[in-house]
Wavefront OBJ file of the C-alpha trace (Angstrom):
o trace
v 26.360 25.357 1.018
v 23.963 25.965 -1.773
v 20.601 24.265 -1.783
v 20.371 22.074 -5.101
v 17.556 23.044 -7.351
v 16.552 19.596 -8.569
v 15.774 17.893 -5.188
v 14.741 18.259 -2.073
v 16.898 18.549 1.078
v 16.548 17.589 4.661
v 17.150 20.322 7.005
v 18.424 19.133 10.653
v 18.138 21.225 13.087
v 21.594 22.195 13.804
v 22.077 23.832 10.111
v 20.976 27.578 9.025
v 19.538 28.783 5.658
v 20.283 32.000 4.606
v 17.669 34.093 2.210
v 19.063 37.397 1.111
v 20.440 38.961 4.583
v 17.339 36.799 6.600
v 19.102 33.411 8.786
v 16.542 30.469 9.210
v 17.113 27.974 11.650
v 14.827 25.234 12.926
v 14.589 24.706 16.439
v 12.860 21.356 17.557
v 12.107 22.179 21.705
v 9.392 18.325 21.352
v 12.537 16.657 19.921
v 14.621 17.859 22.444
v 13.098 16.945 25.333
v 12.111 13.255 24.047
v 16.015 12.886 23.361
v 16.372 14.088 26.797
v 13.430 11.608 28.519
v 15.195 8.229 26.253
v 18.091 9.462 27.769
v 17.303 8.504 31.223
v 17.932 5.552 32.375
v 14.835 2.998 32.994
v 13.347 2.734 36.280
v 12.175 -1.071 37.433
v 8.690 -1.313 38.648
v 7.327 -3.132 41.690
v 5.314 -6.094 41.742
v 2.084 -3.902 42.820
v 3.162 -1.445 39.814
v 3.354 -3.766 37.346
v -0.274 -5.575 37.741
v -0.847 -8.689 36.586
v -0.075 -9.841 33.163
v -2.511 -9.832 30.368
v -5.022 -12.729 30.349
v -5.649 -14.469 27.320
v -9.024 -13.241 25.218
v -12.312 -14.760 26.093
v -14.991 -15.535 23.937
v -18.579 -14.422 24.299
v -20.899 -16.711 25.275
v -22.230 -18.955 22.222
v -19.902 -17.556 19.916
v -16.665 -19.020 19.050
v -13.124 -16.948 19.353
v -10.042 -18.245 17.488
v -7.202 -15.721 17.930
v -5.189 -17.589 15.334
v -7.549 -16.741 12.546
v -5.982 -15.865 9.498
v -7.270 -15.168 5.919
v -5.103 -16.767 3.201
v -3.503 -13.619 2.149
v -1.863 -13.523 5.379
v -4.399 -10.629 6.763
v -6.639 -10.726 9.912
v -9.882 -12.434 9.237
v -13.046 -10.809 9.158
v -14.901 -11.402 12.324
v -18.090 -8.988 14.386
v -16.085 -6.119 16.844
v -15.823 -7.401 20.223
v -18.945 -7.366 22.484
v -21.050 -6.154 19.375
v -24.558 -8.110 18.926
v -25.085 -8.795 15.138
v -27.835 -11.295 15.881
v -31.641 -10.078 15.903
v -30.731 -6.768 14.535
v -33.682 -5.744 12.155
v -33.449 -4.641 8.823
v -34.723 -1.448 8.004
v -34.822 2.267 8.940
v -35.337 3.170 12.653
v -37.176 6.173 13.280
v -34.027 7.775 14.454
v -32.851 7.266 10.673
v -36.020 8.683 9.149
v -35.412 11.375 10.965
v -31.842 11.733 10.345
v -32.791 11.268 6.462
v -36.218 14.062 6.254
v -33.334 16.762 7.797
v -31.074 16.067 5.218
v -33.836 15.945 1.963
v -35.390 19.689 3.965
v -31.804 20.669 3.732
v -30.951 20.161 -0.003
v -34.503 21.205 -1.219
v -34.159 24.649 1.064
v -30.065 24.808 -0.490
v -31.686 24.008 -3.864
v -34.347 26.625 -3.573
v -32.206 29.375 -2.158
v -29.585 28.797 -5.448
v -32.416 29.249 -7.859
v -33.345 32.511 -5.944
v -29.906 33.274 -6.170
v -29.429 32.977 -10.016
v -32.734 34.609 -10.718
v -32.144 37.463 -9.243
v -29.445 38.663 -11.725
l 1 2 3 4 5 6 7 8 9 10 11 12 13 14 15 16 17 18 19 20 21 22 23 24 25 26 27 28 29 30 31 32 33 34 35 36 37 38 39 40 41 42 43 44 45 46 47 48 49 50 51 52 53 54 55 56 57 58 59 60 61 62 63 64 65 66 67 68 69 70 71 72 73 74 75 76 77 78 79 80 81 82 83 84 85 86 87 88 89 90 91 92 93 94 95 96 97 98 99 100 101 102 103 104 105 106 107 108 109 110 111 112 113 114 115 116 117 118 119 120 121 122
């Protein structure tokens, strides 16, 4: 069977390509052995195995958790990650971010310098 040069073609496993006197195949060994693990029949669990069901969410104290809210567009609505404190955060720069911020300036002035070396030289 000859490839078609306008499009491309799915190669399954089971077929072979042929380039001049060279035979491709693909061989899958992940694929195989997930086919062979669905095959298997499902095993039930015991009470103790199973755990308890899920609970419903909880709210953090003095905030207010609606699971049901929903933006008009149909998408999640924004809301603060779970057990992250947006009150009394400060605005500014820490000094960890100062710090952070001189390292990156002393690295583009020294990459800066070293490309005007660079393009002197010749």
């Amino acid at each position: 069977m000859r490839a078609p040069a306008d499009g491309d073609v799915v190669w399954k496993p089971a077929q072979m390509m042929k380039i001049g006197r060279t035979v491709l195949a693909i061989e899958e060994p992940l694929a195989e052995a997930l086919a062979s693990i669905e095959a298997v029949a499902d095993e039930a669990l015991s009470p103790e195995e199973a755990g308890a069901p899920p609970s419903e969410p909880r709210a953090a104290e003095g905030t207010s958790f609606q699971p049901a809210d929903v933006a008009p567009s149909g998408a999640l609505a924004a809301a603060p990650a779970a057990g992250v404190k947006t009150e009394g955060r400060r605005a500014g720069w820490s000094a960890a971010d100062m710090l952070v911020m001189a390292a990156a300036l002393a690295i583009l002035a020294l990459s800066l310098a070293g490309l005007v070396w660079l393009l002197r030289g010749r």
